[in-house]
C-alpha positions as CSV (number, residue, x, y, z in Angstrom):
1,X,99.1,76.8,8.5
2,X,97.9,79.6,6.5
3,X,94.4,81.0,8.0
4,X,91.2,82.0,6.7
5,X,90.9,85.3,5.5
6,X,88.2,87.1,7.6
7,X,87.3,89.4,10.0
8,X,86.6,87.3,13.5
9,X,84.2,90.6,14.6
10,X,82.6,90.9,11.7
11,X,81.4,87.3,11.4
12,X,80.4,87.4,15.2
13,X,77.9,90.4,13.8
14,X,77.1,88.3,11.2
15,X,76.1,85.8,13.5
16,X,74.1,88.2,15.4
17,X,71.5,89.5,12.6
18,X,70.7,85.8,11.8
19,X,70.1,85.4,15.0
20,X,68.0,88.4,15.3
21,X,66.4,87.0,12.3
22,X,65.8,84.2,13.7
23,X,64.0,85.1,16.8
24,X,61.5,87.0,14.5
25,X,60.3,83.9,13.1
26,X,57.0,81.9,14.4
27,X,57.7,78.3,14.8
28,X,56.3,75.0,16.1
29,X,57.8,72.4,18.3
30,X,59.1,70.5,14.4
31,X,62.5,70.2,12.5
32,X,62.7,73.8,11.1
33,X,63.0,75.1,14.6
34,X,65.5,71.9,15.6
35,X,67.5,72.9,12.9
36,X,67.3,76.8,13.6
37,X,67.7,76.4,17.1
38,X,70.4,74.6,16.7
39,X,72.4,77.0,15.0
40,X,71.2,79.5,18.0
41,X,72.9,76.9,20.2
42,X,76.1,76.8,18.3
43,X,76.1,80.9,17.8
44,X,75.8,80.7,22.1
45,X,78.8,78.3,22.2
46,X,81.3,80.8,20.4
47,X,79.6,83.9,21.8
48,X,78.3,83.2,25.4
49,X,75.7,85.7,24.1
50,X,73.6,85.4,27.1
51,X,70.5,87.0,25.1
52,X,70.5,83.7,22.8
53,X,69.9,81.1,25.8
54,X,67.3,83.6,27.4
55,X,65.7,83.6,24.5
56,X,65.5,79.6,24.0
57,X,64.9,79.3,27.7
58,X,61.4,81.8,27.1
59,X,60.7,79.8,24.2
60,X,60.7,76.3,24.8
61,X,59.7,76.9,28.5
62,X,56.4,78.5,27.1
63,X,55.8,75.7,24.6
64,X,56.8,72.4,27.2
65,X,53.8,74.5,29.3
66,X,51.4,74.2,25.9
67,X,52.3,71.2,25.6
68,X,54.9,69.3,23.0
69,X,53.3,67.4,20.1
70,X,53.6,63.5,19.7
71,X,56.9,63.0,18.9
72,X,58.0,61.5,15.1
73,X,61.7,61.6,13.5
74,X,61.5,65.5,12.4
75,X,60.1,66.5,15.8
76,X,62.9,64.7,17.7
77,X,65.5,67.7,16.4
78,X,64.6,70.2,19.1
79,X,66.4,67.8,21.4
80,X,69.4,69.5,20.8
81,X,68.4,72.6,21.9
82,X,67.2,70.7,25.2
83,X,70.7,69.3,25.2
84,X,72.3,73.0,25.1
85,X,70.0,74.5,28.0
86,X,70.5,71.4,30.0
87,X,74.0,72.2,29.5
88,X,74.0,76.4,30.1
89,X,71.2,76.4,32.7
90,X,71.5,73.4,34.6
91,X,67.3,72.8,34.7
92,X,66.9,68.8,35.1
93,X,63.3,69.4,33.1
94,X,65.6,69.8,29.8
95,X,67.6,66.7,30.1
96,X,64.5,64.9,31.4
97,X,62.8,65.5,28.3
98,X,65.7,65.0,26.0
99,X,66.0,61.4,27.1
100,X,62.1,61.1,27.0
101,X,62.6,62.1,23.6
102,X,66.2,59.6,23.1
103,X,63.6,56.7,24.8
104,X,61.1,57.6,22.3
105,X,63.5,56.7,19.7
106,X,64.9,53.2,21.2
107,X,61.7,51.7,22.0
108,X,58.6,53.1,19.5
109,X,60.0,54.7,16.6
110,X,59.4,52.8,13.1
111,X,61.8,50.8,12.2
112,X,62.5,48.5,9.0
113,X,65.3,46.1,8.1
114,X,68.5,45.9,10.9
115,X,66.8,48.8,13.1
116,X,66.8,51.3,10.8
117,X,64.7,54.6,11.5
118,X,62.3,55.1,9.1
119,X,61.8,58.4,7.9
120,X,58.8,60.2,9.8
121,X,57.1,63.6,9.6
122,X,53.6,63.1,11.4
123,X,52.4,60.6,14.0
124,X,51.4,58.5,10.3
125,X,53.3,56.3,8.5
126,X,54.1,58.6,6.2
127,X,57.2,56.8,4.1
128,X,57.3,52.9,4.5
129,X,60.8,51.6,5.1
130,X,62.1,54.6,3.7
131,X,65.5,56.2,4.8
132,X,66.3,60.0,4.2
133,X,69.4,61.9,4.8
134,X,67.3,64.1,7.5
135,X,67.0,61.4,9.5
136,X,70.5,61.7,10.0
137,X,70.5,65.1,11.8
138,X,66.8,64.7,13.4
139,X,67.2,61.7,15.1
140,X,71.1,59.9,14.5
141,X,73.2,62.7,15.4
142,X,71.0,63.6,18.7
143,X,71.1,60.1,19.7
144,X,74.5,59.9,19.7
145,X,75.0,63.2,21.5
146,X,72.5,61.7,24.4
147,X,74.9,58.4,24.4
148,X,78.0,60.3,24.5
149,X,76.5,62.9,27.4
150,X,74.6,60.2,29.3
151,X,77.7,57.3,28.7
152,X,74.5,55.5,27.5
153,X,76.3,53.1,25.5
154,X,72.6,51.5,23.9
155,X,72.2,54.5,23.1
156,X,75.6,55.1,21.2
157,X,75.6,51.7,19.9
158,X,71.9,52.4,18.1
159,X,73.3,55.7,16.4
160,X,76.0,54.3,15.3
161,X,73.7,51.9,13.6
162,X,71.7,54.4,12.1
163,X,75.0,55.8,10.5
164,X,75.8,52.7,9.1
165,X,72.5,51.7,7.5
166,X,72.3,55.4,6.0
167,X,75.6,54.8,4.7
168,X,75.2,51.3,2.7
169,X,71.6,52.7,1.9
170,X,72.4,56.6,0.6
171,X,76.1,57.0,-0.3
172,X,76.6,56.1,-4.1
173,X,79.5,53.9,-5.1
174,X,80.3,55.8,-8.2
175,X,80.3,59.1,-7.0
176,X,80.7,58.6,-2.9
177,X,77.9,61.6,-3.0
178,X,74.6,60.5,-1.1
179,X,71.4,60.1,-2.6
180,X,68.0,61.8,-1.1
181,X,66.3,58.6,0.3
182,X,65.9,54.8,-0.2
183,X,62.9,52.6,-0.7
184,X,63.4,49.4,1.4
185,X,60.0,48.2,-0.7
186,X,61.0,48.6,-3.7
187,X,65.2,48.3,-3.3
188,X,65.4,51.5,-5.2
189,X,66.6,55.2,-4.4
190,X,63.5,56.4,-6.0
191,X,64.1,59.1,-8.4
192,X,68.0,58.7,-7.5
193,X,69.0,62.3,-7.5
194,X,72.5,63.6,-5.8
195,X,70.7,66.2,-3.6
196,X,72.7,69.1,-1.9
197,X,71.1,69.3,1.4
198,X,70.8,65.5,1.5
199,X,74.7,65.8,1.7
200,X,74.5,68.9,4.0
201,X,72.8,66.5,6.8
202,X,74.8,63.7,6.1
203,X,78.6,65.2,5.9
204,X,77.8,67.8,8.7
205,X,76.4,65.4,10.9
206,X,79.2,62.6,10.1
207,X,81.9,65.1,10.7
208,X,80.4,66.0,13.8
209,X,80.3,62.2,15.0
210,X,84.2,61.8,14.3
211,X,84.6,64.6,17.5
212,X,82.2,62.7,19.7
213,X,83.1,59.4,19.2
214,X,86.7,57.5,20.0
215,X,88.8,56.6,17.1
216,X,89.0,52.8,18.5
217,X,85.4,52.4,17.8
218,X,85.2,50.5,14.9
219,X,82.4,52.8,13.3
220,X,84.6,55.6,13.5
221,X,86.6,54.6,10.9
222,X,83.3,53.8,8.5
223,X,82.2,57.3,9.4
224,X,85.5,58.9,8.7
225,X,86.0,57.3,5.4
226,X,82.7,57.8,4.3
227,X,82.8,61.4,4.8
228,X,86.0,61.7,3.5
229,X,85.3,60.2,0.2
230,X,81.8,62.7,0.5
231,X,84.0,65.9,0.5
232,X,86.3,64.8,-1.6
233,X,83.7,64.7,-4.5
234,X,82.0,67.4,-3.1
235,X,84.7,70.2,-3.5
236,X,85.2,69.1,-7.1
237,X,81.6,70.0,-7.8
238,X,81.7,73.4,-5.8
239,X,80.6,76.4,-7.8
240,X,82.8,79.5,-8.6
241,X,80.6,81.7,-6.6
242,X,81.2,78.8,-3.8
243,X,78.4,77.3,-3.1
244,X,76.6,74.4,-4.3
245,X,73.9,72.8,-7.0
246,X,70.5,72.2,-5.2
247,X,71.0,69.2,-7.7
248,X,74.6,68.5,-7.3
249,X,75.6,67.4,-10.3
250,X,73.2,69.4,-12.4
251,X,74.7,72.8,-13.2
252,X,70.7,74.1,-14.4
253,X,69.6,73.1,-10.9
254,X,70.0,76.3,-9.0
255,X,72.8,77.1,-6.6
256,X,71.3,76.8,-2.7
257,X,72.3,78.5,0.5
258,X,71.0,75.7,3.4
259,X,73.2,72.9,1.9
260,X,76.0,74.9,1.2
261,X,76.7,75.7,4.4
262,X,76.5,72.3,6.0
263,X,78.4,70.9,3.4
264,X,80.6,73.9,4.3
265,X,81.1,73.5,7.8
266,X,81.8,69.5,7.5
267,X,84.6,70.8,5.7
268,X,85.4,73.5,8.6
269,X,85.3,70.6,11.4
270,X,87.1,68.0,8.9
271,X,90.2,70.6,8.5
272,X,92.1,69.0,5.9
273,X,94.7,71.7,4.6
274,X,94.1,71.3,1.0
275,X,90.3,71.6,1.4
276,X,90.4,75.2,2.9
277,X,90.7,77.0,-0.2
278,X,87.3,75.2,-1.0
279,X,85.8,76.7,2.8
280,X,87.1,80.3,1.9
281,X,85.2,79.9,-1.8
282,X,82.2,79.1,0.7
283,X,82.6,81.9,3.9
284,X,82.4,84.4,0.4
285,X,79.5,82.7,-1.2
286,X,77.2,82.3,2.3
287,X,78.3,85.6,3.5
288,X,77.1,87.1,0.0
289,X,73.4,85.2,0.5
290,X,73.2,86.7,4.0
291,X,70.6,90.1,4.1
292,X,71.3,92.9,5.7
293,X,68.5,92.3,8.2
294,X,70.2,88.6,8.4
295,X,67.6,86.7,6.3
296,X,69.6,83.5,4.5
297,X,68.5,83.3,1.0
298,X,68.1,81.1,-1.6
299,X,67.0,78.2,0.8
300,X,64.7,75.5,-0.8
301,X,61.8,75.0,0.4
302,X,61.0,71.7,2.6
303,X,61.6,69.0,0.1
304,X,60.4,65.5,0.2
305,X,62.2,63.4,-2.1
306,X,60.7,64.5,-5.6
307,X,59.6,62.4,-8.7
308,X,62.1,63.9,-11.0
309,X,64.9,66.9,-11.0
310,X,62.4,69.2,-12.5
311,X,60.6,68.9,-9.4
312,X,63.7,69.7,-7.7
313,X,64.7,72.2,-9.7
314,X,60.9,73.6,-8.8
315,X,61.1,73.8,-5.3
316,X,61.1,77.6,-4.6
317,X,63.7,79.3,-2.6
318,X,62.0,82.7,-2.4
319,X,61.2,82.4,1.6
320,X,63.3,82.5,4.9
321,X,63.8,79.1,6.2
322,X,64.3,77.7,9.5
323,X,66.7,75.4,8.1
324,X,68.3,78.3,6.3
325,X,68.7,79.9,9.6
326,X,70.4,77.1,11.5
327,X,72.8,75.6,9.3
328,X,74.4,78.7,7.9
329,X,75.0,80.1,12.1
330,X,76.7,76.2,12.2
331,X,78.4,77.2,9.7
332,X,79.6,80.6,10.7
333,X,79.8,79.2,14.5
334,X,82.1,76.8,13.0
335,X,85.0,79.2,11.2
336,X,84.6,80.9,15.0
337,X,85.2,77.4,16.9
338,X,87.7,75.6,14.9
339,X,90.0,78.4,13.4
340,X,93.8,77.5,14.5
C-alpha cells in the first residue's frame, strides 16, 4: 500500500516544538489542559521522550498537592493523562484518582433521558439535558479507556451508552455529519449548525473506541458505522488547502486548525485506502498552520454552542489553544503510530 509522503524525523521535531509549546502555557486542572495533555501523552507514546512524562509527572503532582477542583464533565479530561502516568510510572496515586474521577461519573454526574451525560462546565447546571460532542472526548472516551484498563465492564457498558445516545441525538440523517449539541427540553439541536470540532471529538474519539473495544460487541458495529458514514461526508467537504470549515458546510465560515486535525487523525486510525489521499491533503494543511516556535493556529476559541453561524463564524482564532495543542500532537502522534 502506497505510504504517506513525509519525513518520519521531521514530524517527530514537529512534535517536539508543540510540545515545547505546550509546556509554556499556564493551565488549570479543566478540558484545555485534558485535551493538551493528551496530545503530550500520545507524543510520549511514539517518542518515549522521557522529558514529556517528567514534565506531566511535575505538573499534575504539584496541582493533586493544591488541590483538584470539584469535578464536572470538562474537568474529567485530565483523566487521561492520569491514565498515561499510571501507565509509564507505575504510581498507584494516578490510577486511584482516575477511577475517583470514572466513579464520579457513574454515580453523581447529571444525567437526563436513558443515562445520558449532560453536558457540564462548572459545579452548576450549566446546560439542562443538553448533549454536546465534547462530552464525547471529556467523559465517554475516558470511561471506556478505565473499563477497558480496569475489565470494569459497568464501566464499559455506561460508555458505550454514552456513544450511543450521542449518536441518535447529534449525527444528522441527511448528512451523517454531527451537530454541536441537543436540547432534551426542547427536542431541538438548537441552532442546528454542522460544527467542525463537534465532528473532531466525535470521529476521533469513535475511531479510537473501534481499537479498544471487541468487534463482537454489538456497539462496535453502531460505532463503526457511524463513523464511517462521518468520514465519508467528511472528506467530500475537505478544503483544497486540506483542512476544514469551522462551519462545515459553509465555505464563508473560516477554515480551523483544532478540528482539522481530529477529524484528520480519525481518518489516520480508520486507514481505509481510498481515504489517504484525503489525510495527506491534511498532514500539508496542519503542518502549514504549525509556527516555527510550535504555536497551532487558527484554533477557535472555546465555543459553546452559538445562536446562529454568524456567531460561529465570530469566534476568534487569533490565540494558542490548549485544545489546538492537543489534538494536532494526536494527530501527528497518529501518522507516527499507525503508518504501515
Amino acid at each position: 500500500m502506497k505510504k504517506l509522503d513525509y519525513d518520519e524525523e521531521k514530524i517527530k521535531d514537529l512534535i517536539d516544538k508543540v510540545v515545547k509549546r505546550t509546556m509554556k502555557m499556564d493551565f488549570t486542572w479543566d478540558w484545555p489542559c485534558g485535551v493538551a495533555f493528551y496530545g503530550i501523552c500520545k507524543a510520549w507514546e511514539v517518542t518515549k521522550n522521557q522529558e514529556y512524562i517528567d514534565y506531566l509527572v511535575k505538573w499534575v503532582d504539584e496541582y493533586i498537592e493544591i488541590g483538584i477542583p470539584e469535578f464536572m464533565i470538562n474537568s474529567i479530561a485530565m483523566g487521561h493523562t492520569l491514565i498515561t502516568l499510571f501507565e509509564a510510572t507505575g504510581d498507584q496515586k494516578y490510577m486511584d484518582l482516575a477511577i475517583e474521577k470514572a466513579e464520579y461519573l457513574r454515580n453523581d454526574a447529571v444525567r437526563f433521558g436513558e443515562g445520558v451525560f449532560q453536558h457540564t462546565v462548572s459545579a452548576g447546571n450549566d446546560f439542562p439535558e443538553q448533549a454536546w460532542a465534547d462530552t464525547l472526548f471529556m467523559a465517554a472516551y475516558f470511561l471506556l479507556r478505565m473499563g477497558i484498563k480496569l475489565d470494569n465492564k459497568e464501566y464499559v457498558e455506561d460508555a458505550l451508552n454514552q456513544y450511543y445516545w450521542h449518536e441518535e441525538f447529534l449525527q444528522d440523517d441527511k448528512t451523517d455529519t454531527f451537530f454541536h449539541g441537543w436540547d432534551n427540553v426542547k427536542k431541538d439541536h438548537m441552532s442546528g449548525i454542522h460544527w467542525a470540532r463537534a465532528n473532531a471529538w466525535a470521529a476521533y474519539t469513535m475511531a479510537q473506541a473501534t481499537t479498544l473495544i471487541n468487534y463482537l460487541y454489538p456497539m462496535f458495529m453502531s460505532i463503526n458505522d457511524c463513523l464511517r458514514d462521518q468520514l465519508s461526508s467528511l472528506v467530500r467537504i475537505q478544503s483544497e488547502e486540506g483542512l476544514w470549515h469551522t462551519i462545515l458546510d459553509d465555505e464563508s465560515s473560516y477554515l480551523e486548525t483544532s478540528a482539522s486535525a481530529g477529524i484528520a487523525a480519525s481518518l489516520v486510525i480508520k486507514r481505509h485506502p481510498l481515504q489517504r489521499k484525503y489525510v495527506q491533503k491534511a498532514l500539508d494543511g496542519i503542518c502549514n498552520n504549525i509556527s516555527e516556535d510550535g504555536s497551532v493556529m487558527n484554533v477557535s476559541a472555546g465555543t459553546a454552542v452559538m445562536i446562529d453561524t454568524d456567531g460561529y463564524k465570530k469566534v476568534p482564532k487569533k490565540r494558542v489553544q490548549g485544545w489546538g495543542q492537543g489534538l494536532t500532537l494526536a494527530f501527528l502522534a497518529s501518522i507516527l503510530q499507525y503508518e504501515s
